[in-house]
C-alpha positions as CSV (number, residue, x, y, z in Angstrom):
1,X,-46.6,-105.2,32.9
2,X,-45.5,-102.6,35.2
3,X,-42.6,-103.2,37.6
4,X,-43.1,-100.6,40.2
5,X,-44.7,-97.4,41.3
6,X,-48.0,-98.0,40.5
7,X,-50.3,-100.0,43.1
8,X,-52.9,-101.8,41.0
9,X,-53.3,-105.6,40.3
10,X,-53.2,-105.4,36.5
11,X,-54.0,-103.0,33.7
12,X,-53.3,-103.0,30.0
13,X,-51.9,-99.7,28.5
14,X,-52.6,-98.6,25.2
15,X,-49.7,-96.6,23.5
16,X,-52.4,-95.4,21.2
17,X,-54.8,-94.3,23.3
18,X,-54.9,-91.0,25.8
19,X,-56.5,-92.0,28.9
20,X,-59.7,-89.9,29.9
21,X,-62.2,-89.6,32.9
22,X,-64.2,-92.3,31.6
23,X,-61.1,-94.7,31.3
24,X,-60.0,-93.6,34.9
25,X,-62.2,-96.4,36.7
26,X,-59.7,-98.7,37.1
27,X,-57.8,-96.3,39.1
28,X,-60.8,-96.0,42.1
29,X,-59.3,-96.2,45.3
30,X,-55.7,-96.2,44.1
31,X,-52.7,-94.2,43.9
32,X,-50.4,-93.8,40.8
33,X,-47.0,-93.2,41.6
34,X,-45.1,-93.0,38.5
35,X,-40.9,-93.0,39.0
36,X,-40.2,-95.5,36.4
37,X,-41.6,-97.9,34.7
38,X,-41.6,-100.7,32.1
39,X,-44.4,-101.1,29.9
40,X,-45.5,-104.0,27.9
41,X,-46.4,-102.2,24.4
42,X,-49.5,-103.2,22.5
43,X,-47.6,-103.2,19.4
44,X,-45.0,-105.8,18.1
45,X,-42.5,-103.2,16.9
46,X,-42.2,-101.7,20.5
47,X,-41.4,-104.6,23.0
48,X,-40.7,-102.5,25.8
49,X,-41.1,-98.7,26.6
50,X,-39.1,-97.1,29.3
51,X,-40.5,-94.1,30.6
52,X,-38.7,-91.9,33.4
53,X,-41.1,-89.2,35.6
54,X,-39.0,-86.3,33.7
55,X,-40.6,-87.6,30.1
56,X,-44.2,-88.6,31.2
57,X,-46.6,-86.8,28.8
58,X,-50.0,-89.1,28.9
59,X,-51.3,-87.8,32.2
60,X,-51.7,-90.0,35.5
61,X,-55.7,-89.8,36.6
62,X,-57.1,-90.5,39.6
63,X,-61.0,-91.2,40.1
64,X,-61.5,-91.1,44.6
65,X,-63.4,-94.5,45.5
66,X,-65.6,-92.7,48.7
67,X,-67.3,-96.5,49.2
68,X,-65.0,-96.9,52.5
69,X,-65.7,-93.6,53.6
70,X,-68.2,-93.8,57.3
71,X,-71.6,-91.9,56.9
72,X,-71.0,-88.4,58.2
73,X,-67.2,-89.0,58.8
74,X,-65.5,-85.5,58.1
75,X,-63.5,-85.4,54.9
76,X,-60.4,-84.3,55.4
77,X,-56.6,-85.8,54.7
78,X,-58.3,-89.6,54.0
79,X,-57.3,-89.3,50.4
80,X,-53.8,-87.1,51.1
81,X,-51.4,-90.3,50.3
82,X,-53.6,-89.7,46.7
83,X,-53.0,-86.4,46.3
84,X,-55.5,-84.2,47.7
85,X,-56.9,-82.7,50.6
86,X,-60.5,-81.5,51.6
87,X,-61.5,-79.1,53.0
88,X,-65.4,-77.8,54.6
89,X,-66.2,-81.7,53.5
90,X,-68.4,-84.7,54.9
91,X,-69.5,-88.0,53.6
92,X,-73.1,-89.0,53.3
93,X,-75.0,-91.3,51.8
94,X,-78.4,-89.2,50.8
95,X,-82.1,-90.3,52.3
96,X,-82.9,-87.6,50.3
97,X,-84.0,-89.1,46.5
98,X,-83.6,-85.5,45.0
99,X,-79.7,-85.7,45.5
100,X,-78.8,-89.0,43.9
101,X,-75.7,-90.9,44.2
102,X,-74.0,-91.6,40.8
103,X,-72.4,-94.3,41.4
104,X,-72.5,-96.7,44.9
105,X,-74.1,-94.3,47.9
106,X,-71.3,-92.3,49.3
107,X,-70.9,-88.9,48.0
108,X,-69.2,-85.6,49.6
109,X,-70.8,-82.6,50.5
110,X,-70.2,-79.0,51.9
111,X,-70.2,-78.7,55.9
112,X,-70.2,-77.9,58.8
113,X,-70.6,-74.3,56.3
114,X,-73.7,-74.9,54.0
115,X,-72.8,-74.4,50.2
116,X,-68.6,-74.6,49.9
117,X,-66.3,-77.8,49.7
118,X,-62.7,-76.7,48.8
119,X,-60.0,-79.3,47.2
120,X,-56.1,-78.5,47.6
121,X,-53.5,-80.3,45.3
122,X,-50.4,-81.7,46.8
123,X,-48.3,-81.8,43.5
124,X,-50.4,-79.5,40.6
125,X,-52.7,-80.9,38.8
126,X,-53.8,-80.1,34.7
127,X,-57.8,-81.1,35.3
128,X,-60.6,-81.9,37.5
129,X,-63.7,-83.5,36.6
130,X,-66.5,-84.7,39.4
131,X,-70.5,-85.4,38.9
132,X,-72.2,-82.4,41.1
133,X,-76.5,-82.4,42.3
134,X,-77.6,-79.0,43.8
135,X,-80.7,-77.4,44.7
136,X,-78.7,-74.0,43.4
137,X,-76.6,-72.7,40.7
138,X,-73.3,-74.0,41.5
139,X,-69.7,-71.9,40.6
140,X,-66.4,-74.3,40.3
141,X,-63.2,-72.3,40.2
142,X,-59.2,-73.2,40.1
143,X,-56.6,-71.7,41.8
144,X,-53.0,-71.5,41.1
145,X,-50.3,-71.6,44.0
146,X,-50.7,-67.6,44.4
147,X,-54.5,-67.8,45.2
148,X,-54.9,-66.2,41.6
149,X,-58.3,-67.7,39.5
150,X,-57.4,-69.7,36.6
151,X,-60.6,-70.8,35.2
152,X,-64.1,-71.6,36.6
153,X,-67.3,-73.2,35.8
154,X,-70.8,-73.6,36.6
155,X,-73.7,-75.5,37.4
156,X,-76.6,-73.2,35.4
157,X,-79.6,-73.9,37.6
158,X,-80.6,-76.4,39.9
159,X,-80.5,-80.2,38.9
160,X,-82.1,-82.0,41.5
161,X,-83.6,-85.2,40.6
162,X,-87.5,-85.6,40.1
163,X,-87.9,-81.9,40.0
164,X,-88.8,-79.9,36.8
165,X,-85.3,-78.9,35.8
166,X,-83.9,-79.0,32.5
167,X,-80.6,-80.2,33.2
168,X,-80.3,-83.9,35.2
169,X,-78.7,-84.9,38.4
170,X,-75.4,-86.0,38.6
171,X,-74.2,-83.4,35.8
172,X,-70.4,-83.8,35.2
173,X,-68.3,-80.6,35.8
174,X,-65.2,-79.9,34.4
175,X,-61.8,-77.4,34.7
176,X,-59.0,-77.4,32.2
177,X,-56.0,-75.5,33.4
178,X,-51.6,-75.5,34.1
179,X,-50.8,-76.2,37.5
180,X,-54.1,-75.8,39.8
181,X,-53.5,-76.3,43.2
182,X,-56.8,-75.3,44.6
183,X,-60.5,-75.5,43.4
184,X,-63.7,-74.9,45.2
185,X,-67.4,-75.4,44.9
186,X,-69.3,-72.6,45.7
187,X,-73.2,-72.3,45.7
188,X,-75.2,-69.6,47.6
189,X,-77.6,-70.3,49.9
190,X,-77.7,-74.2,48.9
191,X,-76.7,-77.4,49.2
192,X,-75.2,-79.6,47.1
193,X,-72.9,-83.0,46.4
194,X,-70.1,-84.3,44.4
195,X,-69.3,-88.0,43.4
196,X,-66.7,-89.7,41.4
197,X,-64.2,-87.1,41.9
198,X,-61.4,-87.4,39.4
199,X,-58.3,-85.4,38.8
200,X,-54.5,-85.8,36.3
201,X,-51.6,-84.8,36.7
């Protein structure tokens, strides 16, 4: 059982087990702090593990719960105290069927300035992983702290739902990468929404 630092009811810790963006939904809506902590181990040779921030290797994930998030409210510092800031960002919960939630109704998307949403980092971060609908190819890069690209990937085509595309909505994008500070979605001349926006540190 955890003593401190983390702010969630109850979870159960693996030793074996590396967590991953699927395992991160426990975490929705809350904010892992980790400066140390006691651990209950699975196994019966290991009754307690100590672990100090300086030896953390399993990384901390974070999946953004945007269910408490007002219809059209701009996106900005809500989710700082997490981690991250936003950045050209609104909440919506689409009329339109051909940009599906993934999960519950609220979903960000690029505005006031049609076709770019930018995240920053407050601490770097190793990954990045969010579900992405858009009516165009969509480009998702990472920055390091000097601005320079570290990786990038992209959306294909458009994946809007009920339309003849070959890839479906809701398509998880990934980066991989030391220290990113900054990524940002990037389509042209489109529009496009994210849900079930995760990041580790």
């Amino acid at each position: 059982m955890v003593k401190r630092g983390i702010m969630i009811k109850e979870a159960t810790l693996q030793s074996n087990k590396v967590p991953t963006f699927e395992d991160c939904k426990f975490l929705r809506g809350k904010y892992i702090s980790i400066e140390k902590q006691t651990i209950d181990s699975a196994l019966p040779s290991q009754n307690k593990i100590d672990i100090d921030e300086e030896q953390v290797a399993v990384p901390t994930c974070i999946c953004l719960n945007l269910e408490d998030l007002k219809c059209f409210e701009a996106v900005e510092r809500q989710y700082e105290q997490w981690g991250v800031i936003f950045n050209n960002s609104i909440a919506i919960q689409p009329s339109n069927p051909a940009f599906p939630a993934h999960s519950g109704v609220t979903v960000l998307m690029g505005a006031p300035k049609s076709g770019f949403l930018e995240a920053t980092f407050l601490r770097p971060v190793c990954s990045v992983s969010t579900f992405v609908t858009s009516s165009q190819r969509l480009v998702l890069c990472a920055y390091d702290q000097n601005n320079q690209l570290l990786t990038q990937t992209a959306l294909p085509a458009a994946n809007l739902a009920n339309s003849d595309s070959a890839l479906p909505p809701s398509t998880l994008l990934s980066l991989t990468a030391n220290d990113i500070h900054r990524i940002t979605f990037n389509t042209f001349d489109g529009q496009f929404i994210i849900d079930d926006f995760s990041f580790c540190f």
